[in-house]
C-alpha positions, 0 to 999 in steps of 0.5 A, a space after each residue: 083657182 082655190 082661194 087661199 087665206 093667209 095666217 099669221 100669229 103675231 106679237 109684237 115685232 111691227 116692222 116685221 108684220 109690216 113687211 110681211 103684209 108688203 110682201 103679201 101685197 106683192 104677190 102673183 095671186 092675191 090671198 083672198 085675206 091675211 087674218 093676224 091671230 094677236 097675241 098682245 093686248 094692243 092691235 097693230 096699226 097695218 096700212 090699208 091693203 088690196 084685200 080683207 085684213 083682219 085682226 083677231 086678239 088671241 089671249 093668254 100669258 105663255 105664247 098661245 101657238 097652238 090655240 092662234 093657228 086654230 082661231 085663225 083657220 076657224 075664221 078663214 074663209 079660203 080653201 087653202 090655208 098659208 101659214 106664215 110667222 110674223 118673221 117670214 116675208 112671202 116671195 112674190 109667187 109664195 100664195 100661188 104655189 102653194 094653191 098649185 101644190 095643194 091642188 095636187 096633194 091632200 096634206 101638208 106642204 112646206 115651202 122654201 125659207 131662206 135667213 136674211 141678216 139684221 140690216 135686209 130689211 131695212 129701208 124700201 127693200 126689194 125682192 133682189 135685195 133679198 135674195 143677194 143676201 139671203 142664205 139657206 139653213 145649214 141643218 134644214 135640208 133643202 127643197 126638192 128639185 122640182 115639185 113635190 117630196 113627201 117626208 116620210 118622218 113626221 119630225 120634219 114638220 117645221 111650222 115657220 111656213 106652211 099650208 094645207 086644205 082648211 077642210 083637211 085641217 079641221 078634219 084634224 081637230 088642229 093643234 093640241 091647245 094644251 101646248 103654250 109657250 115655245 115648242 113642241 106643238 109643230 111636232 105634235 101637229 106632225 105627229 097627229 098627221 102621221 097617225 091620220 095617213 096624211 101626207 107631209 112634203 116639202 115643195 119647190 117654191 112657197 118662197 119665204 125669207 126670214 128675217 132677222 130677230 134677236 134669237 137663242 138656239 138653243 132656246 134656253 130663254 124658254 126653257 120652262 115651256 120646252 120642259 113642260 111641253 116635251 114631257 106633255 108630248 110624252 104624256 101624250 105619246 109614250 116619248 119625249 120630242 125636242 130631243 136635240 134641245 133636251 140634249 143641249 140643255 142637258 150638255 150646258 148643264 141646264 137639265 137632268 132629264 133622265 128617261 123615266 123620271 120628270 125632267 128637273 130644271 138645276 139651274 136657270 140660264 145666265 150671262 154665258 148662256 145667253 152669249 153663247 146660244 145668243 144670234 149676233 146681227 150679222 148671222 142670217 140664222 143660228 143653230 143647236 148643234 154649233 153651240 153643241 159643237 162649241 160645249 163639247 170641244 170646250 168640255 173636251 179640252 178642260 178634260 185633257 187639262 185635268 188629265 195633265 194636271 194629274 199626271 204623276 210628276 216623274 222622280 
């Protein structure tokens, strides 16, 4: 049986990584360790557990994402590496699963998320708890039936809960550390794997719910690191990526982003924005295209007044 190390960046959010570390507890297979790549000044104070914790502090201002995954494989010790965000409570069979699929393919697979509202999680849950709430992510496709389904488009990556051969990700070179702060190194991750020839599939099972958090889809309360990191992405690779964000921002008329010329910030996000792409506690997740949705039907029907407005008034 592979040994599997478990990662998780983390900052702030206590009570989330809390339950994470529970939900590792309660696993069929024990991870052989759980590493918390810390992005924060202060380390947490995590109860004792069945296996090795260990906390590394990994500094930098902007959200260090790509250069927390790496400093957490380079001192893991397992055979397999699972990557879970600090939101993502693992399901009781989550670390077997994942040593099983790995087992059988050399690339990457992504298990199973499901959303949980803001009130899941709170008090002694339970696994039944959970899934009675639970919902899956109307623009994320499902696992498949059974097994293993590779992905033929790299852009499916989605780093919230993952895993690979530690030897495999090494052999990669990791995440590209240029990318700080929200966005874009996932899918610059993907791509890289794509251009190696290694697979990236989803997986039945690998089980994770995520919890609730106070969240803006699209991400406007990052849209300096979206900007910068999309056109290091192109830099990188002749095209931009978060092509779906770009688009929302440029529908909420936060962006010019003409192709062939720098993306100009016009103006910052303010009240309105944040109400409209903000996630309300009741929401187990919230999406783009909603709020896509929700712009242009708004556009839509200014439009119309206009047009009525400047009919010509009959004699």
């Amino acid at each position: 049986m592979s040994t599997v190390s478990v990662v998780t960046l983390a900052k702030g959010r206590p009570a989330h990584l809390a339950n994470v570390l529970r939900g590792l507890e309660r696993q069929t297979q024990k991870p052989a360790e759980f590493i918390v790549a810390v992005m924060q000044d202060g380390l947490y104070d995590l109860p004792q557990a069945s296996f090795p914790v260990r906390q590394i502090r990994v500094p930098g201002e902007a959200l260090p994402l790509a250069a927390a995954r790496n400093r957490g494989v380079a001192l893991a010790t397992g055979d397999d590496v699972v990557f879970l965000d600090v939101d993502c409570i693992p399901a009781p069979d989550l670390v077997a699963d994942y040593a099983a699929g790995l087992a059988t393919l050399d690339g990457l697979l992504m298990g199973e998320v499901l959303h949980l509202p803001e009130r899941a999680t709170l008090g002694d849950w339970t696994y039944d708890d959970l899934a009675s709430v639970a919902e899956k992510h109307s623009d994320r496709r499902g696992p498949p039936a059974s097994g293993l389904e590779i992905c033929h488009d790299y852009r499916c990556f989605w780093s919230l809960n993952f895993a690979i051969r530690r030897a495999t990700f090494l052999a990669t070179g990791g995440f590209d550390e240029r990318y700080t702060g929200y966005g874009g190194e996932d899918t610059d991750f993907g791509k890289l794997l794509d251009q190696r020839g290694l697979p990236i599939a989803w997986m039945k099972g690998g089980l994770a719910y995520h919890q609730y958090h106070p969240h803006h889809m699209p991400p406007v309360h990052h849209l300096d690191s979206v900007v910068r990191n999309a056109e290091l992405f192109e830099a990188k690779w002749g095209y931009r990526t978060m092509g779906h964000w770009l688009h929302a921002f440029r529908v909420m008329g936060l962006i010019d982003d003409t192709p062939d010329r720098p993306i100009r910030i016009l103006r910052r996000p303010d009240a309105g924005d944040l109400a409209l792409t903000g996630q309300q506690g009741h929401q187990p997740y919230n999406n783009s295209a909603s709020v896509i949705r929700a712009i242009e039907a708004r556009e839509q029907a200014q439009e119309e007044v206009r047009e009525t407005v400047q009919e010509p008034v009959p004699a």
